[in-house]
C-alpha positions in Angstrom: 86.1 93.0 73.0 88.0 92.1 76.0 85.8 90.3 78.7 85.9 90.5 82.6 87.8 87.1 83.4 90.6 88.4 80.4 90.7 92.1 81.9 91.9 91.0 85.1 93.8 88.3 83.9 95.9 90.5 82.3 96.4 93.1 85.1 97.3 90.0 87.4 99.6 89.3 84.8 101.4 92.8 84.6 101.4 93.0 88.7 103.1 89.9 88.8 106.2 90.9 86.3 105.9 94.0 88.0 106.7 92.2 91.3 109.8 90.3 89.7 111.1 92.8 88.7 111.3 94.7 91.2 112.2 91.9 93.5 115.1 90.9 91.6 116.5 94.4 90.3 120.0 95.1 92.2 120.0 91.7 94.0 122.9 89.7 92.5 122.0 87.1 95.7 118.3 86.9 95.0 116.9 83.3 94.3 116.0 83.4 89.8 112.3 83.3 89.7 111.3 79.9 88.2 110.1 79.9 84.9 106.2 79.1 84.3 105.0 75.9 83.0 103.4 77.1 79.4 99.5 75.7 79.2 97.6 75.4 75.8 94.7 77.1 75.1 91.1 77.0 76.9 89.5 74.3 74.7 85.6 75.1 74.2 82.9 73.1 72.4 80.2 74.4 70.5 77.3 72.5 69.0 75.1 74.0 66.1 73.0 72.5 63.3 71.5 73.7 59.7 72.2 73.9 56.6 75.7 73.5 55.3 75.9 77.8 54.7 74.8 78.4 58.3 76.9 75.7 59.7 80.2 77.1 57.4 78.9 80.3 58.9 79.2 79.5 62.8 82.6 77.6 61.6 84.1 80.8 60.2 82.8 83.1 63.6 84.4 80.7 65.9 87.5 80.6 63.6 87.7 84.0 63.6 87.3 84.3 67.7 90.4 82.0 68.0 92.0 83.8 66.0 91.7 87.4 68.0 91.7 85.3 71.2 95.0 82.9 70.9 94.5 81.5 74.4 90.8 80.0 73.4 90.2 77.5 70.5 86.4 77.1 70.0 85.7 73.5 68.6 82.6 73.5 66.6 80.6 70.0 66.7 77.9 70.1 63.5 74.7 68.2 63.2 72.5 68.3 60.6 69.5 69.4 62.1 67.1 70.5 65.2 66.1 67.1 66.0 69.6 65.2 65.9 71.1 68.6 68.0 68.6 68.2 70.3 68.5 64.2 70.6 72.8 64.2 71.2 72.4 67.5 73.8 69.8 65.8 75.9 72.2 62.6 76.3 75.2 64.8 76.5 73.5 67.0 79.7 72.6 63.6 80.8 76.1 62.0 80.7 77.3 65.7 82.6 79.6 66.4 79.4 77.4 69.1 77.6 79.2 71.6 75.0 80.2 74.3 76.3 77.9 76.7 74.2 75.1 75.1 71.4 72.4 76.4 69.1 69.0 75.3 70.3 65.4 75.5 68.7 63.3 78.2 71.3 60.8 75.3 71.7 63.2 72.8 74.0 64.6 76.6 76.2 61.7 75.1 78.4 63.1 71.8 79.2 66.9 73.1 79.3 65.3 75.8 82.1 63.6 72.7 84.0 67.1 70.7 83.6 69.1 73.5 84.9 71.3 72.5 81.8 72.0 76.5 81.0 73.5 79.3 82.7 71.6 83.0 82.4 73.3 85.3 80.0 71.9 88.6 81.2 74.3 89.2 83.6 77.6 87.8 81.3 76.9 89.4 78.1 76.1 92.7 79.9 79.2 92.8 81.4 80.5 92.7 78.3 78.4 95.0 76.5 76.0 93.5 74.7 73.6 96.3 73.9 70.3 94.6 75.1 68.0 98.4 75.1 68.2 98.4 71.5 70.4 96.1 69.9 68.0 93.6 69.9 64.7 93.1 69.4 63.0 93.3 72.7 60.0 90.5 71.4 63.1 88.1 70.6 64.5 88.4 74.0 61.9 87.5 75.4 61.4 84.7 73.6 64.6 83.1 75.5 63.5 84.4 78.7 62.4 82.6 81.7 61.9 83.1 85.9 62.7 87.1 84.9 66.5 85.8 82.9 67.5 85.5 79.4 68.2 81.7 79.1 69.5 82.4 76.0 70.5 84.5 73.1 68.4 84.6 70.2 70.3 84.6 66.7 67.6 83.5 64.2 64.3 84.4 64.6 61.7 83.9 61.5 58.0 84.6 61.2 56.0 82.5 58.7 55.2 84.8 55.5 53.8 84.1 52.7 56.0 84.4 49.8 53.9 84.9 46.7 55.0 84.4 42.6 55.4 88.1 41.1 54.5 87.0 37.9 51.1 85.7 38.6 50.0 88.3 41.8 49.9 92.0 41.2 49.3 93.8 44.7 48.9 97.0 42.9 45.7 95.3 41.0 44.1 94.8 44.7 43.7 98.6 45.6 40.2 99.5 45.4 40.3 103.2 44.1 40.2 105.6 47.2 41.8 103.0 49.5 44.8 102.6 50.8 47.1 100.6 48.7 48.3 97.2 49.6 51.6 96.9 50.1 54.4 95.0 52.6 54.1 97.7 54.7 50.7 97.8 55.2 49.9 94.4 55.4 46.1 92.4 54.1 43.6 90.9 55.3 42.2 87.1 54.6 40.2 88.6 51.6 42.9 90.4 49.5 44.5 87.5 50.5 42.0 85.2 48.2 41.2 87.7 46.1 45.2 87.3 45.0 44.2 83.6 45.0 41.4 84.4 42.4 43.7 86.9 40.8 46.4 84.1 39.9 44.0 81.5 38.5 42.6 84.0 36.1 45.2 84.3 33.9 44.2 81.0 32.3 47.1 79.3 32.4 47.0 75.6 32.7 47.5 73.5 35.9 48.0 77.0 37.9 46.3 77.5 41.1 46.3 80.2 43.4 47.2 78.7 47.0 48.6 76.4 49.2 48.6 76.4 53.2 49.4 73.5 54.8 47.5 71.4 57.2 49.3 71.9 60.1 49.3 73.8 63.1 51.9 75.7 62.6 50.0 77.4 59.3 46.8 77.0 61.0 47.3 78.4 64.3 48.4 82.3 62.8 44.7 82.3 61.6 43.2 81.2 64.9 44.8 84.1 66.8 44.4 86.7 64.2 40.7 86.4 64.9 40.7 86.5 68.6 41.3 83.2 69.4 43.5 80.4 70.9 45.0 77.2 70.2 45.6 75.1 73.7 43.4 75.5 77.0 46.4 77.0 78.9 49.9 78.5 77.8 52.0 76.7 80.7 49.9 73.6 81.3 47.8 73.1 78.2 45.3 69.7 77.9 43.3 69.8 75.0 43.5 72.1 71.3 40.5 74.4 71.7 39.7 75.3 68.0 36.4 75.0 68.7 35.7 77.8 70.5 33.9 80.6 69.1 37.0 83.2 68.3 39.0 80.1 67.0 36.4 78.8 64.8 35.7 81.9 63.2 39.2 82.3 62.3 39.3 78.9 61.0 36.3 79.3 58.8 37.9 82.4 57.0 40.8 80.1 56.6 38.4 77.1 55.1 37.1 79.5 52.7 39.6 79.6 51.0 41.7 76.6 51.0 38.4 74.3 50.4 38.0 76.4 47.0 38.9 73.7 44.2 39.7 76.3 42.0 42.1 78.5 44.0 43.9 74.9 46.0 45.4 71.7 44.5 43.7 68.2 45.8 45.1 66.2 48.4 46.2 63.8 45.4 47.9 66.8 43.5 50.3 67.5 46.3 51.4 64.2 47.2 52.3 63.7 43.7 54.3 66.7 43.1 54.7 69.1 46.5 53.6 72.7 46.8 57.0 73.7 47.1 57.8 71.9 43.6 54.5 73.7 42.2 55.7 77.2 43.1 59.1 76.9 41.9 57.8 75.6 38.7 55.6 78.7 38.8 52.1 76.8 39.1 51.5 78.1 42.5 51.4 81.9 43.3 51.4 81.8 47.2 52.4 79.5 50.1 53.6 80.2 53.7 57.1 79.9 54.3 59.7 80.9 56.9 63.1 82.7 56.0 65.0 79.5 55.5 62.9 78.7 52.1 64.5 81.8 50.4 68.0 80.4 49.2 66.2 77.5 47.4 64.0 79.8 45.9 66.4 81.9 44.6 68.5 79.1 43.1 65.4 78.4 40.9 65.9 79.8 37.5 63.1 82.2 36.5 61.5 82.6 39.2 60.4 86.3 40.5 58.8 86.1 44.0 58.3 88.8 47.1 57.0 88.1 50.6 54.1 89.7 52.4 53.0 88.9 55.6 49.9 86.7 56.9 46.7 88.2 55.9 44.9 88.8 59.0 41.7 87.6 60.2 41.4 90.6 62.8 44.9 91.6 64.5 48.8 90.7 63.2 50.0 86.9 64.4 52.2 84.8 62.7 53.9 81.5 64.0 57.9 81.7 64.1 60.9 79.4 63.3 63.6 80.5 65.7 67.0 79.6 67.5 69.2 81.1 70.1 72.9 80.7 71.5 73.0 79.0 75.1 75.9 78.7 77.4 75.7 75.0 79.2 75.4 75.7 83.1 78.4 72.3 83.3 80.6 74.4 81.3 84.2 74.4 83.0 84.7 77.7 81.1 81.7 79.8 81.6 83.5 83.5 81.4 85.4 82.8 78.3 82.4 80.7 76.2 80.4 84.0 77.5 83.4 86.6 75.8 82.8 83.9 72.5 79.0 84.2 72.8 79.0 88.1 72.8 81.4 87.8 69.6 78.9 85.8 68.2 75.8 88.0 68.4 78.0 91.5 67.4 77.5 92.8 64.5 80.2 91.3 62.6 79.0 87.8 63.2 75.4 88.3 63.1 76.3 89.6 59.3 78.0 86.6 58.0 75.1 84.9 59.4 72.7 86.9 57.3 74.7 87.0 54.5 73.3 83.0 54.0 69.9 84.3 53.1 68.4 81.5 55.9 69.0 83.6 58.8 66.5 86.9 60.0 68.9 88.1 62.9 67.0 89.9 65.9 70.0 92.1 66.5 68.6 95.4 64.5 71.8 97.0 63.4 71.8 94.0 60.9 68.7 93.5 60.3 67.9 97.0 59.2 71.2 96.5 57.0 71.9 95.3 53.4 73.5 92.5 55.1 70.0 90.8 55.7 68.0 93.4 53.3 70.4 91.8 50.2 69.4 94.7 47.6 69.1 93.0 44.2 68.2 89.3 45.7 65.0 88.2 46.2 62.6 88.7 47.9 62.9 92.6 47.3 60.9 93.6 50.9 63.2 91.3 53.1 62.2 94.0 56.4 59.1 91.4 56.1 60.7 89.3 58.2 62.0 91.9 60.4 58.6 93.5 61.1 56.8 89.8 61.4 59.1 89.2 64.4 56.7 91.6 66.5 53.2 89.2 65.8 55.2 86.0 66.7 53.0 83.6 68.6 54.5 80.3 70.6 53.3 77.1 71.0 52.9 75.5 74.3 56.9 74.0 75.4 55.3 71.0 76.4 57.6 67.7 76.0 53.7 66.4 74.2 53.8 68.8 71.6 55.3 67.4 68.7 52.9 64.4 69.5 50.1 66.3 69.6 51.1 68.7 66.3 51.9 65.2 64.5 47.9 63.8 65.2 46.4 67.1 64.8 48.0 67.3 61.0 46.0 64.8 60.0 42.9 65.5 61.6 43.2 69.3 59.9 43.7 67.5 56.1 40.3 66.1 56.6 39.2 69.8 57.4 41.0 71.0 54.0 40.3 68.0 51.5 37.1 66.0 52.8 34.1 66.6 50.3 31.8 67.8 53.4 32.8 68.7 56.9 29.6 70.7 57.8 28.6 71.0 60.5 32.2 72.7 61.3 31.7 73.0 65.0 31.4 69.4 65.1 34.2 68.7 63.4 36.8 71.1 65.7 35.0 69.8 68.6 36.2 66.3 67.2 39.6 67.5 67.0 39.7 69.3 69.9 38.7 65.8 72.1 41.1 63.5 70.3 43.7 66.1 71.3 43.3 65.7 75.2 44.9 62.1 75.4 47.7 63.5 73.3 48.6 65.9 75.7 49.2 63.6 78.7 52.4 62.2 79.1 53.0 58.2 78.6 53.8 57.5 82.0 57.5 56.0 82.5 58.4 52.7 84.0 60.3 53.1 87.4 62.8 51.1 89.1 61.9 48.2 91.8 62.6 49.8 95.2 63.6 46.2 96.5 67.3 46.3 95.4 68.7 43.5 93.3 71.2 41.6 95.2 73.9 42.5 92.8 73.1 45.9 94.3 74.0 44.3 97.9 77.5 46.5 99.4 80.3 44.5 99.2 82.6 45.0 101.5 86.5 46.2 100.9 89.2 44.5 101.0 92.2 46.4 102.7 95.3 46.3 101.3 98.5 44.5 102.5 102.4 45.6 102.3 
């Protein structure tokens, strides 16, 4: 794909020999047009984070950009995760020496917005083509959207699913006779849900148990809004968790039903000596929620059979998300040709070898809907799981608080799942609900002394002599 900047580049380029040429041709007395000075290649930075596959992944698109564009070399700067991208990029936009384009985690596109640290890409990758009607899907875009732009690009966009043991869960066995059956497609609700639980447990094998959802908000919360309800106060300017409202305590009671059962859940004790995650592999857990990125380590496990469903729903489809998007730095000297890089990176060719890891569920839907994501033979068998959960995606508040706030909460909500009584409920949300209001005020900053320090005092110039 050539872009804009490279289009008339190149017809400036032929004018110009067209010019000599002519200039010259029949003129033994003409002047010989001096030679230009040859300049490398555009240098551009790019920042991303994962998992070694995903990283080798962006490594190999970038390498393959420079190669089909020999003028630009695209430099790519790992890190090892979210947090450790995110704590160098805030120092970088800081110091005015941001990469050109990074890989961000949708929940800091907020504060980049605020920062003015990125550039809109609605505008640049349309110019180049990006197919935005239905290329992508529309619920992703707007994900990175903000003041009526796209901020950024999505590239991975998972919803949490739970991925469930074959071997102990039969969805088949569900179906009452007469109804519909149960199947990816078609989705559950909270009842199936346990009654796959009970299902699991009853095959009388030792130390198995049926379910695990963890204590957090980010596996809490999808239950909340399924039935009606709502996490935070406000969307934009949220001050306190509101789980004890009516619609959000009902959803969380259909929740507590099931994870309080002792026969269907492991104690608190159980998982902190051997994880959930160890339990399932091991095949002594049928279900537990997971996002896309879970499924290479699965299937590395020997012996192990496992599918994904979506959440069961309280009411209507919700589902939290795991997602992250391509940005182009609004300091970068080079905006036109990292934006010709960044539509190379979200085609179709790149968004492959990106699925082609297993960790990535890539909003562009020419992929998605391909055996590039789908992986026929791999587990999970219905991958399109993923692609259909993108639709009930839910965000947290994009408050610099929330990690903060999510951090206190999770242990507020194990007292919820493990304590031996927590009636009356309503007390106990309102409890959390209050202890979350502090949490969502920021700790206020210490700010300079307006009297100046007298090492701040002018000093004058001296000017110099012959």
């Amino acid at each position: 794909m050539i872009g804009r900047s490279r289009l008339v580049a190149i017809v400036a380029s032929v004018g110009a020999l067209a010019l000599t040429a002519a200039c010259s041709g029949g003129d033994p007395k003409s002047e010989p047009t001096p030679t230009p000075t040859p300049t490398g290649p555009t240098l551009l930075t790019f920042a991303v984070y994962g998992p070694p596959p995903v990283v080798t992944a962006y490594t190999k698109i970038a390498a393959d950009f420079s190669a089909e564009h020999p003028d630009i070399v695209v430099n790519v700067h790992p890190y090892a995760n979210a947090a450790e991208a995110t704590a160098a990029l805030a120092k970088q936009v800081a110091a005015g020496n941001p990469p050109d384009a990074f890989l961000t985690p949708q929940s800091s596109l907020r504060g980049l917005v605020e920062d003015k640290a990125v550039r809109p890409l609605d505008e640049l990758l349309g110019e180049r083509e990006v197919d935005f009607g239905d290329g992508f899907q529309r619920d992703a875009l707007e994900a990175y959207s903000a003041d009526n732009r796209l901020q950024c690009m999505p590239v991975d966009v998972s919803p949490l699913v739970v991925y469930y043991n074959t071997t102990l869960v039969n969805l088949a066995a569900l179906t009452e006779p007469g109804r519909r059956p149960i199947t990816s497609d078609t989705g559950w609700k909270v009842d199936k849900f346990a009654l796959a639980a009970q299902q699991a447990t009853a095959l009388g094998r030792p130390g198995v148990r049926g379910v695990y959802v963890a204590p957090d908000l980010t596996q809490v919360a999808p239950f909340v809004w399924s039935g009606g309800g709502e996490v935070v106060d406000s969307a934009d300017e949220p001050t306190s968790l509101t789980l004890a409202d009516s619609a959000s305590a009902a959803g969380m009671e259909k929740l507590l039903e099931v994870v309080r059962n002792p026969r269907l859940t492991f104690t608190a004790q159980q998982v902190a000596a051997r994880s959930a995650l160890q339990r399932f592999k091991s095949g002594r857990l049928a279900m537990m929620l997971g996002f896309r990125s879970l499924t290479p380590e699965l299937r590395a496990q020997q012996g192990l059979s496992f599918d994904v469903m979506p959440l069961p729903r309280v009411g209507s489809k919700a589902t939290s998300g795991d997602s992250r998007g391509l940005c182009l730095a609004e300091a970068s000297e080079h905006p036109e040709k990292t934006a010709d890089f960044l539509a190379y990176a979200v085609s179709n060719d790149a968004q492959a070898q990106l699925s082609a890891t297993g960790y990535v569920v890539p909003p562009n839907t020419d992929v998605v809907n391909s055996d590039a994501f789908r992986q026929p033979g791999e587990y999970p068998a219905n991958a399109q799981v993923f692609a259909a959960g993108v639709r009930a995606i839910r965000q947290f508040p994009s408050v610099d608080t929330w990690p903060s706030v999510a951090t206190h909460t999770a242990t507020l909500l194990q007292g919820l799942f493990y304590d031996p009584v927590i009636d009356p409920l309503e007390d106990r949300l309102k409890a959390i609900d209050a202890a979350s209001a502090p949490l969502f005020t920021p700790v206020p900053t210490a700010t300079p002394s307006a009297t100046p320090s007298p090492s701040a005092t002018p000093t004058a110039t001296a000017t110099p002599t012959s």
